[in-house]
N, C-alpha and C positions, 0 to 999 in steps of 0.2 A: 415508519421512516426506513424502508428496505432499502433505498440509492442512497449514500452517503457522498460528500463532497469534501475536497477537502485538500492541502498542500503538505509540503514535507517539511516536517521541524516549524518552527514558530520563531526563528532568532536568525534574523539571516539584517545586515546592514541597510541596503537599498529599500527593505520594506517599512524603514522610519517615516521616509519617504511618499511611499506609492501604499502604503496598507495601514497605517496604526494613527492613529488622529495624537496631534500635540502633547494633549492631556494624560494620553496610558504611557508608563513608566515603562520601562526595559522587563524592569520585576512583573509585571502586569501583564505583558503580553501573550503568556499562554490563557488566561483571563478572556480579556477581549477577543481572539483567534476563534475560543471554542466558543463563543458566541454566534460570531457572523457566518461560522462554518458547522458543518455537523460531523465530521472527523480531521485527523492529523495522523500520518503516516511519521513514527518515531524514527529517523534517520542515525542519530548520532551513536546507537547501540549495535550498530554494526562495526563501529570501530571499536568502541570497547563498553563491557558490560555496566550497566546504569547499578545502582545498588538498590535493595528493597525501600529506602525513607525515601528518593527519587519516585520511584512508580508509586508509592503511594500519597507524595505529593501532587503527582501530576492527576491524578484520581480526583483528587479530593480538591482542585482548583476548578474542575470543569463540572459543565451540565448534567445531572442527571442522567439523561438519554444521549449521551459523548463517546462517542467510542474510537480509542486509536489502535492501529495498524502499527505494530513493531517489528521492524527490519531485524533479523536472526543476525548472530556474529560471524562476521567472515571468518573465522577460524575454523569456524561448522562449512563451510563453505567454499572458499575459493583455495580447493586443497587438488591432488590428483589425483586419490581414489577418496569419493564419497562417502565408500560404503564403508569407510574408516573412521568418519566424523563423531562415533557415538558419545565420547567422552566429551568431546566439545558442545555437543547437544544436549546435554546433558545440564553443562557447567551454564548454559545458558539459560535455559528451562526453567533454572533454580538461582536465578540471579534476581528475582523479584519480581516476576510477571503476575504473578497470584495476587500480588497488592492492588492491582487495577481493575481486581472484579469482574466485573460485567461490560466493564470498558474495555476490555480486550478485545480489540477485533483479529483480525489479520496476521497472522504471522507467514514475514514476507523471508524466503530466502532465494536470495541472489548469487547467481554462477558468476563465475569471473567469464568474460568475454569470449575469452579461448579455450573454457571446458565443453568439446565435443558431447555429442549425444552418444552414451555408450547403455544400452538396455540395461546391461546385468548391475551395472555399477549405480546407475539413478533408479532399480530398482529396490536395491538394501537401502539405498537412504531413503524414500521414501519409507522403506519399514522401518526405518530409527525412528522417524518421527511420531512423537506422542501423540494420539485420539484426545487425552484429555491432561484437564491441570487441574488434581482434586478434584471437584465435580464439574469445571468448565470444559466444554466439549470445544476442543481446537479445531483451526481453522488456518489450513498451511495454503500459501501459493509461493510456487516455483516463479522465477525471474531466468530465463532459457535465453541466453543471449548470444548462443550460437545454433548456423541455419541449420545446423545436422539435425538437430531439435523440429525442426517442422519437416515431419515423419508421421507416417499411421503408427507407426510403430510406438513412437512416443505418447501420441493421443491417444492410444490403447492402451499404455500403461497411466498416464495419469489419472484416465478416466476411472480405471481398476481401484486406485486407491485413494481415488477421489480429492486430488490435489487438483487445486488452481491453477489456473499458467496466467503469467500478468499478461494483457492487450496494449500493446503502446502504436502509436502511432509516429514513434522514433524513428529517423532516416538513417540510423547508425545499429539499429535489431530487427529481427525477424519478425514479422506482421503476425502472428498467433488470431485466427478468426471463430475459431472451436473451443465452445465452451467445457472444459475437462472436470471441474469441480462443484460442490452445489451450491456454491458465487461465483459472481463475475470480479475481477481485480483488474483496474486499468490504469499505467500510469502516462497519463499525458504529456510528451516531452518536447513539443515542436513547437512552441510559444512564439512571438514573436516581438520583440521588443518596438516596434515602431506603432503598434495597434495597443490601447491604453489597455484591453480586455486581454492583450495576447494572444489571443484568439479573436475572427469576425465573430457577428453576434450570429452569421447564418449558419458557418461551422460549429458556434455552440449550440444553436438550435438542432441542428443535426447528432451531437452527440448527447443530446437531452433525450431527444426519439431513440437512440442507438440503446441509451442506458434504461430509457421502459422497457423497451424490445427486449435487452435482458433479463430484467424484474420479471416479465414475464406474468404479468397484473400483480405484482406483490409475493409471487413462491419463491422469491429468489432475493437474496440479499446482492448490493450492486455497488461496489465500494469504486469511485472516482478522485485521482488524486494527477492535481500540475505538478509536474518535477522539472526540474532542469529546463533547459531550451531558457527562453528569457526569464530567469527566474523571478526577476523584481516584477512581473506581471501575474505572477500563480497567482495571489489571493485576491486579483479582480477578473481573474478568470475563472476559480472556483466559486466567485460570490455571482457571475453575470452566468455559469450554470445551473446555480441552485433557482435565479429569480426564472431563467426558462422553464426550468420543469415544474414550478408555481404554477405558473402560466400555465401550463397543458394541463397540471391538477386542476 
């Protein structure tokens, strides 16, 4: 299972509604989610740090082969020199990520909209970031959400240290088409609430093909996540992606 699918956080109002059937409880919902999905990008740990009985709640409620994407703390991040974050990277690294074992996918960190592409400065924080956690070999992708960022310049250093850069197809960020890290990370943000999927079924057919092309027949791990845009539509948009790529399996 190298392509993973999957939406942001499990608690969101409207998806009483459009995602969780009568019967699953509020408390249940992370439950049922890692069910119908094969990942969840942890959203709410960027505002402030989860504590270690959290992460390893959240471990120990999901599937075996489950694995989430944890958004880093904006305090490591939406700063003006980066390559000043290490204390904060730190404090977060050791905030209980180690509890989720093998379920740790992803760690996402997101630039605040108006931090420019400055080489010297995203390249120290690229080196603050940890390789490993104990013996888990990490797995960082950058969120570049200013156009200074689509540069050789930048694709030449991510690629160096072998960081990610997310692919959105956002009308509000820069379109990233180059793969910099050895996964793909992509957050879907252009949903549309008047289509019950969010998405047509032929643009999700399209980014089914999109997301083997990047698997690459399997050397590549392929993490796909709906964010934003109509949100009360992410988990029948992530669920009418997983049954495409069925299909072409």
């Amino acid at each position: 299972m190298n392509i993973r699918v999957g939406i942001g956080g499990w608690e969101f109002a409207p998806w009483r509604e459009t995602f969780y059937p009568p019967d699953v409880p509020i408390k249940r919902a992370l439950e049922y989610a890692s069910c119908v999905l094969t990942s969840i990008e942890i959203n709410g740990t960027f505002y402030r740090d989860a504590k270690p009985e959290h992460f390893a709640g959240w471990a120990e409620r999901t599937p075996k082969d489950f694995v989430f994407a944890v958004k880093a703390s904006r305090f490591a991040t939406n700063r003006k020199v980066l390559g000043e974050a290490g204390e904060s990277i730190e404090r977060f690294m050791k905030s209980g990520l180690s509890e989720l074992g093998d379920k740790l996918g992803p760690i996402l960190w997101q630039l605040a909209a108006t931090k420019r592409f400055d080489p010297e400065d995203v390249a120290a924080f690229f080196k603050l970031l940890p390789r490993k956690l104990g013996k888990h070999k990490l797995q960082h992708v950058l969120d570049a959400r200013h156009e200074s960022f689509l540069c050789p310049a930048y694709l030449t250093l991510a690629k160096k240290h072998k960081i990610a850069t997310v692919i959105t197809d956002s009308p509000k960020y820069p379109h990233f088409t180059e793969v910099t890290g050895d996964f793909v990370y992509a957050r879907l943000m252009d949903a549309q609430s008047e289509i019950a999927t969010g998405y047509t079924k032929p643009a999700l057919k399209k980014w089914a093909a999109q997301a083997q092309a990047w698997s690459d027949d399997g050397k590549r791990d392929v993490f796909v996540y709906f964010i934003n845009g109509a949100k009360e539509r992410a988990p029948a948009a992530a669920q009418e992606l997983l049954r495409a790529l069925a299909a072409k399996r």
